[in-house]
C-alpha positions as YAML, in Angstrom:
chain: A
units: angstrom
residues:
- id: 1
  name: UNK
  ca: [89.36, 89.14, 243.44]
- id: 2
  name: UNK
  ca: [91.35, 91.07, 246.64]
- id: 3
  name: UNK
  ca: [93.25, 88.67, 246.83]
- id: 4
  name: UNK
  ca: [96.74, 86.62, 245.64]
- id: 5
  name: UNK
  ca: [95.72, 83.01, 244.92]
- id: 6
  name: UNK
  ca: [99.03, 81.23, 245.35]
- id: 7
  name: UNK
  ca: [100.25, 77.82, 244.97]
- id: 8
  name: UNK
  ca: [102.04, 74.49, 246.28]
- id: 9
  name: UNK
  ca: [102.32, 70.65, 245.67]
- id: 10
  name: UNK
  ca: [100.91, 69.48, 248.44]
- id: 11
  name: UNK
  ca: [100.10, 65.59, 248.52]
- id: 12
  name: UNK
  ca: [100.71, 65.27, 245.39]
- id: 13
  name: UNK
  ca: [98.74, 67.51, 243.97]
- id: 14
  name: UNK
  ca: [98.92, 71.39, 242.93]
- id: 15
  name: UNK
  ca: [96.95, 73.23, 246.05]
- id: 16
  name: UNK
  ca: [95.60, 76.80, 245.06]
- id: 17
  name: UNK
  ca: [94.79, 78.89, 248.56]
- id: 18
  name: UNK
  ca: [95.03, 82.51, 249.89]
- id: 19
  name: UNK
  ca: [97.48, 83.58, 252.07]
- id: 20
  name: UNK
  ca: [97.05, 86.86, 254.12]
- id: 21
  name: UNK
  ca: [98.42, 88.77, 257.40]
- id: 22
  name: UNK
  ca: [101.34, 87.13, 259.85]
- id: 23
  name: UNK
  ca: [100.86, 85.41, 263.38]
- id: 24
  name: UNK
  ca: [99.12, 82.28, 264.74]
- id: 25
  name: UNK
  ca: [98.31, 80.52, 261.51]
- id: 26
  name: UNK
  ca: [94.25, 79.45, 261.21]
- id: 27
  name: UNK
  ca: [93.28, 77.52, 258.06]
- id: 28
  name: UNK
  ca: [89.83, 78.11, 256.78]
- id: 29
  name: UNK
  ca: [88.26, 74.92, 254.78]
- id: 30
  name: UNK
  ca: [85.51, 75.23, 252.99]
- id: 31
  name: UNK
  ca: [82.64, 73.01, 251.50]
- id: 32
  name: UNK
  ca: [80.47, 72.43, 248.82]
- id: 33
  name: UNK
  ca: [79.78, 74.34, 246.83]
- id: 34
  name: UNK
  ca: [82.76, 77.04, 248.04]
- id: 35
  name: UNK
  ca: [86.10, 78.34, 247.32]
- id: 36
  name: UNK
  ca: [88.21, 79.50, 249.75]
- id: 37
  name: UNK
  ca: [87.29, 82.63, 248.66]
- id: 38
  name: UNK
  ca: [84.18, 81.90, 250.42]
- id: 39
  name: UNK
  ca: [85.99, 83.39, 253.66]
- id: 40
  name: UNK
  ca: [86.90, 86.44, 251.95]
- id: 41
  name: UNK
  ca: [85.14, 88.29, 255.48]
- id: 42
  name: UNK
  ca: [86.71, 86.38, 257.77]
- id: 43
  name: UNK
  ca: [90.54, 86.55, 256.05]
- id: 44
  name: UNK
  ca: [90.54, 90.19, 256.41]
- id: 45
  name: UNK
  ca: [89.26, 90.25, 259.66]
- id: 46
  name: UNK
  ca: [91.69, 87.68, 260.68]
- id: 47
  name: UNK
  ca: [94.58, 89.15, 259.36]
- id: 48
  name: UNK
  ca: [94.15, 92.89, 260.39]
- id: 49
  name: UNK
  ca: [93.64, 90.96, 264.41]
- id: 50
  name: UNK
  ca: [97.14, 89.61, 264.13]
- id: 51
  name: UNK
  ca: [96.37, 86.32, 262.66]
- id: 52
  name: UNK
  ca: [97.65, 84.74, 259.64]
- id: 53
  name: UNK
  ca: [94.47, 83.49, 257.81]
- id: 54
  name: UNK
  ca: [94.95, 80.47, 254.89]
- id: 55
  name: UNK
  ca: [92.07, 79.44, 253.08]
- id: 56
  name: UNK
  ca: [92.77, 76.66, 250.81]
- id: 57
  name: UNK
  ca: [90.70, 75.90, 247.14]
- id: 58
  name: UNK
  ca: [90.04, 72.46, 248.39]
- id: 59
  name: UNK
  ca: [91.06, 69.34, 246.44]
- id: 60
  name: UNK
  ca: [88.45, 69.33, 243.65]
- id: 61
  name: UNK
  ca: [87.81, 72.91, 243.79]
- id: 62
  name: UNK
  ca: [88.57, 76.04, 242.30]
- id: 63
  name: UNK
  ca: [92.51, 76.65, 241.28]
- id: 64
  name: UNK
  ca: [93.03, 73.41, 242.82]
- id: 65
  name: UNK
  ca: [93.32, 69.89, 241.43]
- id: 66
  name: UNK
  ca: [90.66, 68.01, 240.76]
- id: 67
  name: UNK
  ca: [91.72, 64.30, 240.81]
- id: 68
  name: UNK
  ca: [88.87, 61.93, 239.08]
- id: 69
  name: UNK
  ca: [88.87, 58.60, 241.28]
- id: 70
  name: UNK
  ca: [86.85, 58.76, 244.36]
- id: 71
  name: UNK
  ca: [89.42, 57.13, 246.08]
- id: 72
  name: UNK
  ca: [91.45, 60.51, 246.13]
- id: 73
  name: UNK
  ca: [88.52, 62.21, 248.57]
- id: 74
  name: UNK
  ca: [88.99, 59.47, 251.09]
- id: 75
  name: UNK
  ca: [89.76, 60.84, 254.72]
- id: 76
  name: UNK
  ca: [93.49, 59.61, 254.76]
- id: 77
  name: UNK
  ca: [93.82, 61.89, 251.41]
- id: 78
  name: UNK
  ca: [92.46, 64.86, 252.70]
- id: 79
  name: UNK
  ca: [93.87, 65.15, 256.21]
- id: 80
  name: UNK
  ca: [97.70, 64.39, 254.02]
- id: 81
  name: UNK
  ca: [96.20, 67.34, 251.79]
- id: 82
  name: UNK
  ca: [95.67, 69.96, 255.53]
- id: 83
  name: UNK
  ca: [99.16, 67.96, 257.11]
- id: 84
  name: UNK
  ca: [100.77, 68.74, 253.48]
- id: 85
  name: UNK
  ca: [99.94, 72.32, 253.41]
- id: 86
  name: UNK
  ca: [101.40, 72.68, 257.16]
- id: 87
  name: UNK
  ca: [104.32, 71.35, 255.81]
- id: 88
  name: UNK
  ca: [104.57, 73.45, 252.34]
- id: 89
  name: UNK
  ca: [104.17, 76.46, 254.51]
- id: 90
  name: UNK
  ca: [106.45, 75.48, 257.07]
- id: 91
  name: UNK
  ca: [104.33, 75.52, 259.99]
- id: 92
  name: UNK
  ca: [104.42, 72.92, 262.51]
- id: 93
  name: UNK
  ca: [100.31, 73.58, 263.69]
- id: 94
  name: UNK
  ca: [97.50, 75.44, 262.81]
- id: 95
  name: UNK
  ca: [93.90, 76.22, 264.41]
- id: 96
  name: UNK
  ca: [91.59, 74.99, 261.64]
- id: 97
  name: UNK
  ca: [88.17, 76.13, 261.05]
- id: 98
  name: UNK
  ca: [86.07, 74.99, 257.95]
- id: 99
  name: UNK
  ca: [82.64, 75.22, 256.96]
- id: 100
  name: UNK
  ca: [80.46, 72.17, 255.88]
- id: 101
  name: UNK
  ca: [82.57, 69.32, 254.83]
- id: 102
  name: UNK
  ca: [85.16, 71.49, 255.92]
- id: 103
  name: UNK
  ca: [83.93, 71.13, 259.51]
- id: 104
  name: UNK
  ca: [84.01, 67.78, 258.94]
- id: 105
  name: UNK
  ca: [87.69, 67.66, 258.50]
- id: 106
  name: UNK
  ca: [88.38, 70.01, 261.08]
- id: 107
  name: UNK
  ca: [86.42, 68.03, 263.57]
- id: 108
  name: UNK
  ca: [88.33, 64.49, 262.19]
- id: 109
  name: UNK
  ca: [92.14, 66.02, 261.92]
- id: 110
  name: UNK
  ca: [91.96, 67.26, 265.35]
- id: 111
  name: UNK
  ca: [92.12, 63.16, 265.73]
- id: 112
  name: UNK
  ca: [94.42, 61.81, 262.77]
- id: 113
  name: UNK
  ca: [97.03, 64.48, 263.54]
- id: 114
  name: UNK
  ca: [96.39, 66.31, 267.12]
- id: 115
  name: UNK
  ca: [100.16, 66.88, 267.12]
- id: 116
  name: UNK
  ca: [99.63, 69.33, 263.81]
- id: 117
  name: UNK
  ca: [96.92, 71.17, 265.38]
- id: 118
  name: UNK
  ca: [96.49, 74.11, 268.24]
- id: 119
  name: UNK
  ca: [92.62, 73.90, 268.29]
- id: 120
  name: UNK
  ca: [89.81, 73.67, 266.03]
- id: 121
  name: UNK
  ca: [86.83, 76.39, 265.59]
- id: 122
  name: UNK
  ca: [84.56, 74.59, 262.97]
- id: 123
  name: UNK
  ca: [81.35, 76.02, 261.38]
- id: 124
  name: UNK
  ca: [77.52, 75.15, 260.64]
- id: 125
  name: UNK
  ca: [78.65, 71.07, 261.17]
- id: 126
  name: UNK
  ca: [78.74, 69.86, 264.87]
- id: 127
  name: UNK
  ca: [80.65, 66.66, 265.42]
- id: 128
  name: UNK
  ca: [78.35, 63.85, 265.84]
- id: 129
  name: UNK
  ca: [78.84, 60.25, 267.11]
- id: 130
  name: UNK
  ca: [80.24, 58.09, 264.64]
- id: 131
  name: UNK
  ca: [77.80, 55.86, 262.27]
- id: 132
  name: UNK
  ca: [77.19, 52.59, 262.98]
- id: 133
  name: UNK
  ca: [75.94, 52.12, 260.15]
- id: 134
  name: UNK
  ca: [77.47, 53.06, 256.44]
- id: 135
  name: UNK
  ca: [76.29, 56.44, 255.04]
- id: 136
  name: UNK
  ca: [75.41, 54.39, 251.87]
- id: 137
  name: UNK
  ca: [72.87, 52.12, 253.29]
- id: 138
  name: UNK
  ca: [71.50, 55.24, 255.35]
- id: 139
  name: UNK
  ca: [71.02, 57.25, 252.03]
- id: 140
  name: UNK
  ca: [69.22, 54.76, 250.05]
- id: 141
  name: UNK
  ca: [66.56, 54.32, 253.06]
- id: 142
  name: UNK
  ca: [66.41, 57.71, 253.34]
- id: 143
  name: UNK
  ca: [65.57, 57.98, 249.72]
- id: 144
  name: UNK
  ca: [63.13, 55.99, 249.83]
- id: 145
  name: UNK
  ca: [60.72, 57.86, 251.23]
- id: 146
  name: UNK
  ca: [61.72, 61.28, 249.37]
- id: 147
  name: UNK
  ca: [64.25, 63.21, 247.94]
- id: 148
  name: UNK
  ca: [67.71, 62.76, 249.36]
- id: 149
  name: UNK
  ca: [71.20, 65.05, 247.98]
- id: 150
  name: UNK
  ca: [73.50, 62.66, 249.35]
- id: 151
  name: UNK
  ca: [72.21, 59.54, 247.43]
- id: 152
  name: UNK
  ca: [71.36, 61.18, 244.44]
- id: 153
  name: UNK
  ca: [74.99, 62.61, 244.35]
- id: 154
  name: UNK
  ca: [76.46, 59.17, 244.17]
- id: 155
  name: UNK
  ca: [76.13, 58.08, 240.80]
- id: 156
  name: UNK
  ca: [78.03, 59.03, 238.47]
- id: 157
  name: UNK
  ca: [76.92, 61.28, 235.37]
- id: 158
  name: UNK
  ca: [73.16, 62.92, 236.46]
- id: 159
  name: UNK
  ca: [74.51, 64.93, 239.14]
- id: 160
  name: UNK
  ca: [77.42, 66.38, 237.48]
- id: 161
  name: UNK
  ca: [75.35, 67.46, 234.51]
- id: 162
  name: UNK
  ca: [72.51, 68.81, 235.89]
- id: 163
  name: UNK
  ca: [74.68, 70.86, 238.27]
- id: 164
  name: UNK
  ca: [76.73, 71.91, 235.34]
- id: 165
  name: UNK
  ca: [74.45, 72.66, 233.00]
- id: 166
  name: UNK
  ca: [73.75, 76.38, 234.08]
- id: 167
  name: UNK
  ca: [76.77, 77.01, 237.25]
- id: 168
  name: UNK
  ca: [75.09, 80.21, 237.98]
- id: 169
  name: UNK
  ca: [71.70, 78.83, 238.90]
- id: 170
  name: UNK
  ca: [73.03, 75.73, 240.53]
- id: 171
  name: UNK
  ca: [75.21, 78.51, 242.77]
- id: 172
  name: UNK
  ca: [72.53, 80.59, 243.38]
- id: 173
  name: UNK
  ca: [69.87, 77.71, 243.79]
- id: 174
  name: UNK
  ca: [71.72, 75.86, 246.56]
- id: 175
  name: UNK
  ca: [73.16, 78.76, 248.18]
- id: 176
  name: UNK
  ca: [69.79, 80.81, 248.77]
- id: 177
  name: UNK
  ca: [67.56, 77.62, 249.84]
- id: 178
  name: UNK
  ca: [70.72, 76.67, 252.31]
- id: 179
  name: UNK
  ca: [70.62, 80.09, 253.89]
- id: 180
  name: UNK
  ca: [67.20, 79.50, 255.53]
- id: 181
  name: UNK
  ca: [66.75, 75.64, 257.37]
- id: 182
  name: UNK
  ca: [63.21, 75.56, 256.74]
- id: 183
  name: UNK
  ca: [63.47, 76.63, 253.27]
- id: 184
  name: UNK
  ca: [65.69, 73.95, 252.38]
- id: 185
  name: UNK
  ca: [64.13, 71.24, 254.29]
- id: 186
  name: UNK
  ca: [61.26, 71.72, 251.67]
- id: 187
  name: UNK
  ca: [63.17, 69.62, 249.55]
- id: 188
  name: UNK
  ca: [62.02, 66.62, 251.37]
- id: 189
  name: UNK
  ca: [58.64, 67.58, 250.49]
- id: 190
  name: UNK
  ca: [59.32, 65.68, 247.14]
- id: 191
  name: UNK
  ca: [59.58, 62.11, 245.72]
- id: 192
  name: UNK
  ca: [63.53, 60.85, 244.39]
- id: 193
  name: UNK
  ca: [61.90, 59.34, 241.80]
- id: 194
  name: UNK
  ca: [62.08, 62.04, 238.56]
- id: 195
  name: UNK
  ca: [63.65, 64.81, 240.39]
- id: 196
  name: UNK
  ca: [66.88, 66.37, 240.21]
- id: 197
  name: UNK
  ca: [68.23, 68.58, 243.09]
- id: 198
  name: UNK
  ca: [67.22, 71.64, 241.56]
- id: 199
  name: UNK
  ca: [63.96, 70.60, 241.05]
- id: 200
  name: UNK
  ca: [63.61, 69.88, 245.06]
- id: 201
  name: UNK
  ca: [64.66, 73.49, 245.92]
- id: 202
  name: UNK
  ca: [62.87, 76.92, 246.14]
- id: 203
  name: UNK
  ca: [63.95, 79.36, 243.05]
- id: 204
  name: UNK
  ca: [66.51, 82.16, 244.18]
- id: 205
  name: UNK
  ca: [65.72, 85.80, 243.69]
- id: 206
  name: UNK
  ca: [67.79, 87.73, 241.98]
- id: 207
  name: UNK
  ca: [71.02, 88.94, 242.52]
- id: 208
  name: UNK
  ca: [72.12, 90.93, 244.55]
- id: 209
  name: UNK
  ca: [71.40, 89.67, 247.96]
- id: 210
  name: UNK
  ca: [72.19, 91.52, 251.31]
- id: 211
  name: UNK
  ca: [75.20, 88.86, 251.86]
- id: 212
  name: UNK
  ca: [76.10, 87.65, 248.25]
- id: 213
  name: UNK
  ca: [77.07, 90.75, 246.02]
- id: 214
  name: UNK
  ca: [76.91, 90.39, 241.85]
- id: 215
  name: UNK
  ca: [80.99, 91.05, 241.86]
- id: 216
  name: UNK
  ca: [81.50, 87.88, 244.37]
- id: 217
  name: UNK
  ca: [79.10, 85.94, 242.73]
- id: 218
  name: UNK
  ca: [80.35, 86.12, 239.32]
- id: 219
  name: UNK
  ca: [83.98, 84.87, 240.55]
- id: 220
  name: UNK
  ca: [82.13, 81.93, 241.55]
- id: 221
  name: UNK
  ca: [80.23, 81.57, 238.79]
- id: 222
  name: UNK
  ca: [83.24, 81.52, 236.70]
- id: 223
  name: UNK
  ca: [85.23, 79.02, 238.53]
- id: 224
  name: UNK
  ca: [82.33, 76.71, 238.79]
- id: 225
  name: UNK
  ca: [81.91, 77.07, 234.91]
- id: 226
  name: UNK
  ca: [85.38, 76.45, 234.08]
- id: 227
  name: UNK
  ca: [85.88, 73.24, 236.76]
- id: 228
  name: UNK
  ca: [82.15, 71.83, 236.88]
- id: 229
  name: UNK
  ca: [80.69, 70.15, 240.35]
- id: 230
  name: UNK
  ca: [82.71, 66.77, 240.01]
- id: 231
  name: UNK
  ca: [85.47, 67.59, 241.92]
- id: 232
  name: UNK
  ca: [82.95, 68.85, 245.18]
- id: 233
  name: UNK
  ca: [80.53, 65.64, 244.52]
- id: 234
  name: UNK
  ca: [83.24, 62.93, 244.91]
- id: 235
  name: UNK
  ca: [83.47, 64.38, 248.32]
- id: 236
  name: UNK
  ca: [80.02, 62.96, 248.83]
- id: 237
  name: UNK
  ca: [81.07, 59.92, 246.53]
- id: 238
  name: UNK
  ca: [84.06, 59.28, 249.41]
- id: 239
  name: UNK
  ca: [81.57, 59.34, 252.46]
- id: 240
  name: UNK
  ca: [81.77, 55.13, 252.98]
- id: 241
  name: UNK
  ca: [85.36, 55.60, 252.71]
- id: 242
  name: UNK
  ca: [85.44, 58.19, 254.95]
- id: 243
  name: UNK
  ca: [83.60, 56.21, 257.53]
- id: 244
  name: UNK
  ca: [85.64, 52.76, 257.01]
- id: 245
  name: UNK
  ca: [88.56, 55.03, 257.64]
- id: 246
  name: UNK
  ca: [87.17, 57.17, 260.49]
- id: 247
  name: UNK
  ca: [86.51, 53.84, 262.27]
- id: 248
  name: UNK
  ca: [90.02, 54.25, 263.82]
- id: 249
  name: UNK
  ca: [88.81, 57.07, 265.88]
- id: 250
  name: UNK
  ca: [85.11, 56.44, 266.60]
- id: 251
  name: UNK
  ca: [85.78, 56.46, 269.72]
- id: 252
  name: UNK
  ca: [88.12, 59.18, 270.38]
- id: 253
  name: UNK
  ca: [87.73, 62.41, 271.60]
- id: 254
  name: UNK
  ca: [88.66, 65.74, 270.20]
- id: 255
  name: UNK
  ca: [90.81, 66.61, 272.75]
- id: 256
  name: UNK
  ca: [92.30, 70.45, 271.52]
- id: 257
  name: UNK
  ca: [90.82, 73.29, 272.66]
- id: 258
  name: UNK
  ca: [87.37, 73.83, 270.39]
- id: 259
  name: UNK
  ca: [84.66, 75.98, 269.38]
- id: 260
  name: UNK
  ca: [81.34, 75.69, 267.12]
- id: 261
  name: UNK
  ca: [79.79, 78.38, 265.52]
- id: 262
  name: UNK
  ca: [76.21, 77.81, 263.62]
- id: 263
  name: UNK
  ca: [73.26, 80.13, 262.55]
- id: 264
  name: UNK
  ca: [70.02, 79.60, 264.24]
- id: 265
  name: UNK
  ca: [68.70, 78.59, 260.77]
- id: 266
  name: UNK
  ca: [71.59, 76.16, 260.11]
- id: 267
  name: UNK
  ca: [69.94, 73.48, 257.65]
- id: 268
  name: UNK
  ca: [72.31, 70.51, 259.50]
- id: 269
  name: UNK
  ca: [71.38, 71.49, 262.71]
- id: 270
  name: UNK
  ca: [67.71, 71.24, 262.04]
- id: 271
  name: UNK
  ca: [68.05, 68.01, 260.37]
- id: 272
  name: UNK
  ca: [69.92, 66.19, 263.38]
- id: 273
  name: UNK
  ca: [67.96, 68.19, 266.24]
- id: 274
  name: UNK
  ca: [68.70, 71.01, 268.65]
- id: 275
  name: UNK
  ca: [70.12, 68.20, 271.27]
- id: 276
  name: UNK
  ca: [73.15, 67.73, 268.70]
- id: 277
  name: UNK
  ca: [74.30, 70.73, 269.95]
- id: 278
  name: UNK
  ca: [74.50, 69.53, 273.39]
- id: 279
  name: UNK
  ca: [75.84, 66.08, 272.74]
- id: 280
  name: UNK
  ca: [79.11, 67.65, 271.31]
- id: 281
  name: UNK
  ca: [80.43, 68.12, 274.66]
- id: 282
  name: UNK
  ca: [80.53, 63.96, 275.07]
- id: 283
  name: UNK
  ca: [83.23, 64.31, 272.32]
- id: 284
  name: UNK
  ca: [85.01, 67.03, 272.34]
- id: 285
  name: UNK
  ca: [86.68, 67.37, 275.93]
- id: 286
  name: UNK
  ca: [87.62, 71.05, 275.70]
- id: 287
  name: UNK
  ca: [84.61, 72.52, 273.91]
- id: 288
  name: UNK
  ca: [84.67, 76.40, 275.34]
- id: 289
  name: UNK
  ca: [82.26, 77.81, 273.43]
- id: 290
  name: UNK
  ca: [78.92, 77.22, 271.11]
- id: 291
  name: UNK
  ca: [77.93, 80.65, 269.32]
- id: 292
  name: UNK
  ca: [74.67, 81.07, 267.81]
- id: 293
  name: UNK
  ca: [74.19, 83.38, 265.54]
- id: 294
  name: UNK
  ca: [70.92, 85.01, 264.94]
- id: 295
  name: UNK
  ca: [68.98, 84.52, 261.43]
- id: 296
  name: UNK
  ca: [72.11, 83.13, 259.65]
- id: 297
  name: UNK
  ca: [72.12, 79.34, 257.58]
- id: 298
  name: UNK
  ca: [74.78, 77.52, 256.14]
- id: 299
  name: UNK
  ca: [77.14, 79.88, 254.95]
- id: 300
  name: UNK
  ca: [76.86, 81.53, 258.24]
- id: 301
  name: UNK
  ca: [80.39, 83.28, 257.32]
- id: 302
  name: UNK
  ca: [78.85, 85.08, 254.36]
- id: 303
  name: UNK
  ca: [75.76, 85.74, 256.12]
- id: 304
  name: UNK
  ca: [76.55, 87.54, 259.37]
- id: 305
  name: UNK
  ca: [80.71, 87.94, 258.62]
- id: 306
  name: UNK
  ca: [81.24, 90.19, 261.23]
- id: 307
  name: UNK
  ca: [79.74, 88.13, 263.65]
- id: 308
  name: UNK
  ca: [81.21, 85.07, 262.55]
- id: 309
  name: UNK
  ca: [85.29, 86.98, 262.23]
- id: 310
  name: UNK
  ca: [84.46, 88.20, 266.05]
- id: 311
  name: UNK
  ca: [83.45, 84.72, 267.53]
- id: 312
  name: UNK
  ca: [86.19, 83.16, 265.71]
- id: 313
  name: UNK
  ca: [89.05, 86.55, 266.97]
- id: 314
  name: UNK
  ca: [87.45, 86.09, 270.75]
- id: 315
  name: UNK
  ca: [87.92, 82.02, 270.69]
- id: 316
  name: UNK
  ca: [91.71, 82.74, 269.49]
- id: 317
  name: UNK
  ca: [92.18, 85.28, 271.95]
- id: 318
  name: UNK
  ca: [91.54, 82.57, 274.54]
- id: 319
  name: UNK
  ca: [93.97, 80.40, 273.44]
- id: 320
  name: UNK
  ca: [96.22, 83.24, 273.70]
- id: 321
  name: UNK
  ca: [95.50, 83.78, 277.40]
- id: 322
  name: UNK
  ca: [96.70, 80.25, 278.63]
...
């Protein structure tokens, strides 16, 4: 890897990230499955525009700790874990981006801690109204009627060791079937009864792809086979906690300057409906700018990085003109 991987107790915990270039800091979160490596593009780009880029292993990932208790994931944990690194670094704010449940937490610490935060320029994830009902009771109905990730990933054991079983294949499984929205909506084309996630999704090709290179792959397959997928599934294992917690801002706006960036094949975006896009501007006050990019899915930042490092370098350069 390019890049120095260095460390810091923060909340508790020993926090791995990357640390590149000097300027207006913007920490890049990532999701599952990721690294913070996953923003290799977007660090460089960042950096050589006059930006300091930090892209943190999240808790449960990577070179970072993995606690065991689900409790650890909850949304009071990880926004001390973002608030933490702010203060490890010595930075009073930061513009924070992040990428699947990393948008999540951008979206939600532009709320717990708007004081510790210039503006927020999350990816693939749009902020959507808050739940009225729990995510568990949701996931179960929705399984039901086929197969669902989010409930299977809440028990305990099956997940963990089919996903671990072969890393490699589990990488390369979820990553190429989230890359196209149609492709992996085909999961719900089968029964939860007798199926693990893998089963649900289309086989990969082989390596290498246009976006995903054999050299970047096999870092992540060798973190992934040295950690396993516990760490990233308690973040799924948290989500009721997450929304008991969140329930002190369901109705608050983001009020920092934003912006959303998705691919036009973005599996979440498909799943809630094109109008999601357009309801973000109930809840985010300041929210200058949605960019779609063309034939990109989930890991939009891998797929179309150029794209991606210019929408995020022409959002900050806004900020910079007020």
């Amino acid at each position: 890897m390019e890049f120095e991987m260095k460390q810091a107790t923060v909340n508790g915990i020993k926090m791995s990230f990357i640390d590149e270039g000097e300027g207006t800091p913007v920490v890049l979160c990532h999701g599952f499955p990721g690294l913070g490596y996953l923003w290799r593009h977007q660090i460089k780009a960042l950096a050589r525009a006059g930006y300091r880029a930090i892209a943190p292993d999240m808790r449960g990932y990577g070179r970072t700790d993995a606690p065991k208790d689900v409790q650890s994931y909850d949304r009071e944990t990880t926004i001390a874990d973002m608030t933490g690194l702010l203060d490890a670094l010595d930075l009073d704010k930061a513009v924070f981006s992040g990428n699947d449940f990393g948008a999540i937490l951008a979206w939600d610490i532009a709320r717990w801690a708007p004081e510790r935060v210039i503006a927020v320029a999350p990816v693939s994830v749009p902020i959507i109204p808050y739940p009225e009902e729990r995510p568990s009771v949701t996931d179960a109905r929705l399984a039901e009627n086929h197969f669902y990730h989010v409930f299977y990933f809440q028990e305990k054991g099956p997940a963990d060791e089919e996903l671990a079983q072969d890393p490699g294949l589990t990488l390369a499984t979820i990553m190429w079937s989230l890359s196209d929205g149609d492709r992996w909506l085909s999961n719900f084309n089968h029964p939860y009864e007798g199926n693990g996630y893998l089963d649900v999704l289309p086989k990969p090709p082989a390596l290498p792809w246009d976006w995903f290179s054999k050299d970047v792959f096999a870092y992540f397959e060798s973190e992934f086979k040295r950690t396993g997928f516990t760490g990233g599934l308690n973040w799924y294992r948290a989500m009721d906690l997450v929304w008991e917690q969140n329930s002190r801002i369901a109705d608050q706006k983001v009020e920092v300057p934003a912006a959303f960036i998705t691919g036009t094949s973005e599996p979440v975006v498909k799943l809630f409906g094109a109008e999601s896009l357009d309801n973000m501007h109930q809840l985010v006050s300041d929210l200058r700018h949605i960019y779609l990019i063309e034939d990109a899915g989930h890991f939009v930042m891998m797929e179309k990085p150029e794209q991606v490092s210019a929408a995020l370098i022409e959002f900050l350069g806004s900020l910079k003109e007020e």
